[in-house]
N, C-alpha and C positions, 0 to 999 in steps of 0.2 A: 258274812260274805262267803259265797263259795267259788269253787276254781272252776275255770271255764274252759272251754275247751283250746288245745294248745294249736300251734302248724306245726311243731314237730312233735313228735311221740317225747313221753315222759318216762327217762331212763334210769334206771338205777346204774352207778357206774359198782366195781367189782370190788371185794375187798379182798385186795390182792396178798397180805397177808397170809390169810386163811386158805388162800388158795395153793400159795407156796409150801408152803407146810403138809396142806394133803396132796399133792403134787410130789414132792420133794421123800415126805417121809419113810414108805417103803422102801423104794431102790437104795435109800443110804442107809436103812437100816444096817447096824444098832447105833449108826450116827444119830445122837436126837438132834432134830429139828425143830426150832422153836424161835418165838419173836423176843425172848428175854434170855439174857442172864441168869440162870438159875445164883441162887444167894450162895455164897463161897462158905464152903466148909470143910476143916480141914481133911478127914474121912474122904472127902468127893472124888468120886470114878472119873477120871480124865478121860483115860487109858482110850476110848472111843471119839475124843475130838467134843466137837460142838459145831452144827451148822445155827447160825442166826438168822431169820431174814426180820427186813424191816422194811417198811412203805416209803419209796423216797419221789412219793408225789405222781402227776401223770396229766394228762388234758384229754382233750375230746378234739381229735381230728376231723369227724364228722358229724351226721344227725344221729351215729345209730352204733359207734365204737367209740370205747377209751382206748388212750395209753398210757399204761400204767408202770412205773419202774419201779423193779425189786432189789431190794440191796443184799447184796450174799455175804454175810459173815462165816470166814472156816477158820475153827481156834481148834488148837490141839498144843501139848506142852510139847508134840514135837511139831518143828519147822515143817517137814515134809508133808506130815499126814495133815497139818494143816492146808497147806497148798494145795493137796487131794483133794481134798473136801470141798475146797470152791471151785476146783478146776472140775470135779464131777456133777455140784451145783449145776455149774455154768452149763455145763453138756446136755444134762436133761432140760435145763431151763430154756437150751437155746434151741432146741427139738420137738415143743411142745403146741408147732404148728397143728391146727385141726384137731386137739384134744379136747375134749369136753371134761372138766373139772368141777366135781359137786354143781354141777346143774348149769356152769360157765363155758361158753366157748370160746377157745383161745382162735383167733382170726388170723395174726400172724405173730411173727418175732421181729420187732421191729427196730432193736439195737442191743447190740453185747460187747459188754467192756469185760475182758477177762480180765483173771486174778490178779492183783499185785498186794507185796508183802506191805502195809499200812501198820505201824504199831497201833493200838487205841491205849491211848495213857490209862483208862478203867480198870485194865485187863493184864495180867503179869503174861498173858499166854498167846504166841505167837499168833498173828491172824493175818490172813487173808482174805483181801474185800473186793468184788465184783459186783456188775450189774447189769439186770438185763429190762428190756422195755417190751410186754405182752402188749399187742393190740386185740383188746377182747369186748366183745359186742353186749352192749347194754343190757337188762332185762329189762322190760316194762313195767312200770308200776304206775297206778289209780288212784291220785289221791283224793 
């Protein structure tokens, strides 16, 4: 069987992840940024926090955009610099109108939930979790 031809274009939606992270990484440097927990050891450098993101889902509001929402973890063993972290998360993430990220264009910013203190039972270390929702325009793919 093969695929025939569609009425609306065939889109790949974003993997927003990936996009947060190269996005995110620089400007927070030497915050890392990253979609996991790195595995706990005792040795381990806090001292710079920890940004998290994670994919918390998204739809297709039209034939040719997602929206996609990003979940902002900021862990630091201090309270403060944890709240930093997401509250500068948030900043860049909520500015990110008409960027083009590794080959993605961000169409608009189309909700942001700023920081609030969330404990995560996982994690002995303060956090702060926000989120924000990109509307970014498909790319095309051929299958």
């Amino acid at each position: 069987m093969s695929f025939g031809p569609t009425v609306d274009p065939v889109l790949l939606p974003p993997d927003l992840e990936a996009l947060a992270v190269a996005y995110l990484s620089a400007p927070l440097a030497p915050t890392p940024v990253t979609t996991r927990m790195p595995s706990p050891q005792i040795t381990a450098d806090t001292i710079n926090g920890l940004l998290r993101i994670e994919y918390g889902g998204g739809f297709k509001p039209n034939r040719f955009q997602y929206d996609v929402q990003c979940i902002l973890h900021g862990y630091s063993p201090n309270e403060t610099q944890a709240s930093l972290i997401a509250n500068q998360a948030v900043a860049l993430m909520a500015a990110a109108r008409g960027q083009t990220i590794t080959g993605w264009y961000v169409v608009g910013v189309m909700n942001v939930v700023v920081p609030m203190r969330l404990t995560d039972p996982d994690v002995i270390l303060p956090r702060y979790r926000a989120m924000v929702t990109w509307r970014v325009a498909g790319q095309p793919w051929n299958p």
